[in-house]
C-alpha positions as protocol buffer text, in pm:
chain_id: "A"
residue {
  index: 1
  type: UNK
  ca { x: 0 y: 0 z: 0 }
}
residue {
  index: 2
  type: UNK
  ca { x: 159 y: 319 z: -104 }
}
residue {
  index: 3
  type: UNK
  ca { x: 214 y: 593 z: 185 }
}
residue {
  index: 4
  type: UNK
  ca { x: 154 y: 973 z: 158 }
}
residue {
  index: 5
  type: UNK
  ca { x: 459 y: 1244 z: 97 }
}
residue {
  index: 6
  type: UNK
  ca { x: 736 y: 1187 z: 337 }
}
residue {
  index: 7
  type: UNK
  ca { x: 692 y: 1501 z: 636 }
}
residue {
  index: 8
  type: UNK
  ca { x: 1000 y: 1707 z: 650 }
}
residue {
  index: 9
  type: UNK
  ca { x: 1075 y: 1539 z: 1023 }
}
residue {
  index: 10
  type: UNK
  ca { x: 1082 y: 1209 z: 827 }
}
residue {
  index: 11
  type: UNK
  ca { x: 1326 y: 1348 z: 536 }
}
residue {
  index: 12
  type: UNK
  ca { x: 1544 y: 1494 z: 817 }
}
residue {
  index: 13
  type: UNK
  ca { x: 1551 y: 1205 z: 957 }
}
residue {
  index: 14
  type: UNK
  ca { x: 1618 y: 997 z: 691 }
}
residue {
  index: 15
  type: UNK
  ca { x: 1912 y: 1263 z: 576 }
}
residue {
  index: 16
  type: UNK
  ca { x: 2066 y: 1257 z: 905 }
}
residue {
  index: 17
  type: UNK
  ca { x: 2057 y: 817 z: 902 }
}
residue {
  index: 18
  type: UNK
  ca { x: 2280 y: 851 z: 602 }
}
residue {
  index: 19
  type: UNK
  ca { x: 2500 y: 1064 z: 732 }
}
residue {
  index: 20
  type: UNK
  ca { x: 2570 y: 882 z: 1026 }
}
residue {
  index: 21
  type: UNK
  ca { x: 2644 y: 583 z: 831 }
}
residue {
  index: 22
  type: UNK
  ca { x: 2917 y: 801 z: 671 }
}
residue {
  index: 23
  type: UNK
  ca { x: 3075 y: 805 z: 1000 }
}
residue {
  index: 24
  type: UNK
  ca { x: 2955 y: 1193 z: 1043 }
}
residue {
  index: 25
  type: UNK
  ca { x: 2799 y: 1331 z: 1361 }
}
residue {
  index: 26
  type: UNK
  ca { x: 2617 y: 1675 z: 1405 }
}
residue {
  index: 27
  type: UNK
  ca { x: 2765 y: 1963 z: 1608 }
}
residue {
  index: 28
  type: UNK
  ca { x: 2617 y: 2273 z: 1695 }
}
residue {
  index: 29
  type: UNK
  ca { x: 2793 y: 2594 z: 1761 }
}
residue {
  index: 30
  type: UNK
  ca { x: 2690 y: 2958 z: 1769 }
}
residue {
  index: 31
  type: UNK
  ca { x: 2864 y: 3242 z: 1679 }
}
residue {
  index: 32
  type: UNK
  ca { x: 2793 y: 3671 z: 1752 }
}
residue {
  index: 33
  type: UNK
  ca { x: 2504 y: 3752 z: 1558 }
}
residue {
  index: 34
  type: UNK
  ca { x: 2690 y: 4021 z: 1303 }
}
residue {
  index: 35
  type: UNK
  ca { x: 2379 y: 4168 z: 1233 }
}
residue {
  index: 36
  type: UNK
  ca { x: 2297 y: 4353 z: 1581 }
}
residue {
  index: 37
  type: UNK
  ca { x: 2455 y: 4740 z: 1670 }
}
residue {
  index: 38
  type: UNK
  ca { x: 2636 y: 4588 z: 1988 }
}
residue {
  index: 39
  type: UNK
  ca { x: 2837 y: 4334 z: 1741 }
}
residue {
  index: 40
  type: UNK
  ca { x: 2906 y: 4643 z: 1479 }
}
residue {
  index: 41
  type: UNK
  ca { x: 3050 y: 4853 z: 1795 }
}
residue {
  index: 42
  type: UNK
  ca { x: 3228 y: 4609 z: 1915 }
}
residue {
  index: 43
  type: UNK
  ca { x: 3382 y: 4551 z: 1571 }
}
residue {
  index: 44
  type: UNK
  ca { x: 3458 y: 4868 z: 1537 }
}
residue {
  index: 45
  type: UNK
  ca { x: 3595 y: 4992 z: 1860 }
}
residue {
  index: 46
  type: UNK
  ca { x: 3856 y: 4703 z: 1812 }
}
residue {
  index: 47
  type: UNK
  ca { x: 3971 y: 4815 z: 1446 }
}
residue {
  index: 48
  type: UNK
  ca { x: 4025 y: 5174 z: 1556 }
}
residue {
  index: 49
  type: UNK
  ca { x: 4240 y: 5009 z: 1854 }
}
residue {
  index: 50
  type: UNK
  ca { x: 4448 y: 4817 z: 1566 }
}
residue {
  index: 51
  type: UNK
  ca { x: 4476 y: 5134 z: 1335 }
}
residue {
  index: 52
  type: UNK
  ca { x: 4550 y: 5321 z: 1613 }
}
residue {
  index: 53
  type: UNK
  ca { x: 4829 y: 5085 z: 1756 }
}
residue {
  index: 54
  type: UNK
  ca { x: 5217 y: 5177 z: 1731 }
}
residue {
  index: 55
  type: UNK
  ca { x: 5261 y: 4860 z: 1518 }
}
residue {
  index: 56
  type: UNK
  ca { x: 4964 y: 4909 z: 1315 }
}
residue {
  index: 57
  type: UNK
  ca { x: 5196 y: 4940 z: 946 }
}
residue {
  index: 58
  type: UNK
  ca { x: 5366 y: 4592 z: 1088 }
}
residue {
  index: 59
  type: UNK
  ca { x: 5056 y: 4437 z: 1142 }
}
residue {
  index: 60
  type: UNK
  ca { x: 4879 y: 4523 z: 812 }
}
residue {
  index: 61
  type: UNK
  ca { x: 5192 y: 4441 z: 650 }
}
residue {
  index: 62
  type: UNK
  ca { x: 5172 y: 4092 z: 799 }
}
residue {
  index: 63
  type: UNK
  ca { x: 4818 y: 4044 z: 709 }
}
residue {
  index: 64
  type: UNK
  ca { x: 4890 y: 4145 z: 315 }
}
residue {
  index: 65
  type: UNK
  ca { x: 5195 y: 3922 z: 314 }
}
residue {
  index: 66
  type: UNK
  ca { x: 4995 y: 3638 z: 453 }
}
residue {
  index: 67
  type: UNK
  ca { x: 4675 y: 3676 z: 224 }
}
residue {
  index: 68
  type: UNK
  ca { x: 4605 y: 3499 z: -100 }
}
residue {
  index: 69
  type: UNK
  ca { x: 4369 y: 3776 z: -305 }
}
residue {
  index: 70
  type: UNK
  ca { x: 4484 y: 3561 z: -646 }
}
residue {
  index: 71
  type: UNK
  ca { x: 4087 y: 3421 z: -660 }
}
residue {
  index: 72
  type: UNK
  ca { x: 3959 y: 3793 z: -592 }
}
């Protein structure tokens, strides 16, 4: 007897089964939420500290020496 369309709980499911036969497990982590004001301030406050810092020219130095912009 055929069955109605799978609920998305079932597909889930179903996705999940196969990835745990792939040896996988799910992990759940949360970050800052980049979108609110407090996050933006934050962000900023701390790259004035860096542009302001004695060493800034070292440090950006550092940065462009390290970074790979050949896909940009």
């Amino acid at each position: 007897m055929p069955s109605g369309p799978k609920s998305s709980v079932q597909k889930v499911s179903k996705h999940r089964e196969r990835l745990r036969a792939q040896g996988l497990r799910p992990v759940q982590i949360w970050v800052p939420d980049m979108r609110t004001d407090a996050f933006k301030a934050e962000a900023k406050r701390q790259s004035m500290a860096v542009s302001r810092s004695a060493v800034a020219e070292e440090d950006q130095a550092f940065i462009e020496a390290v970074s790979d912009w050949s896909d940009a």
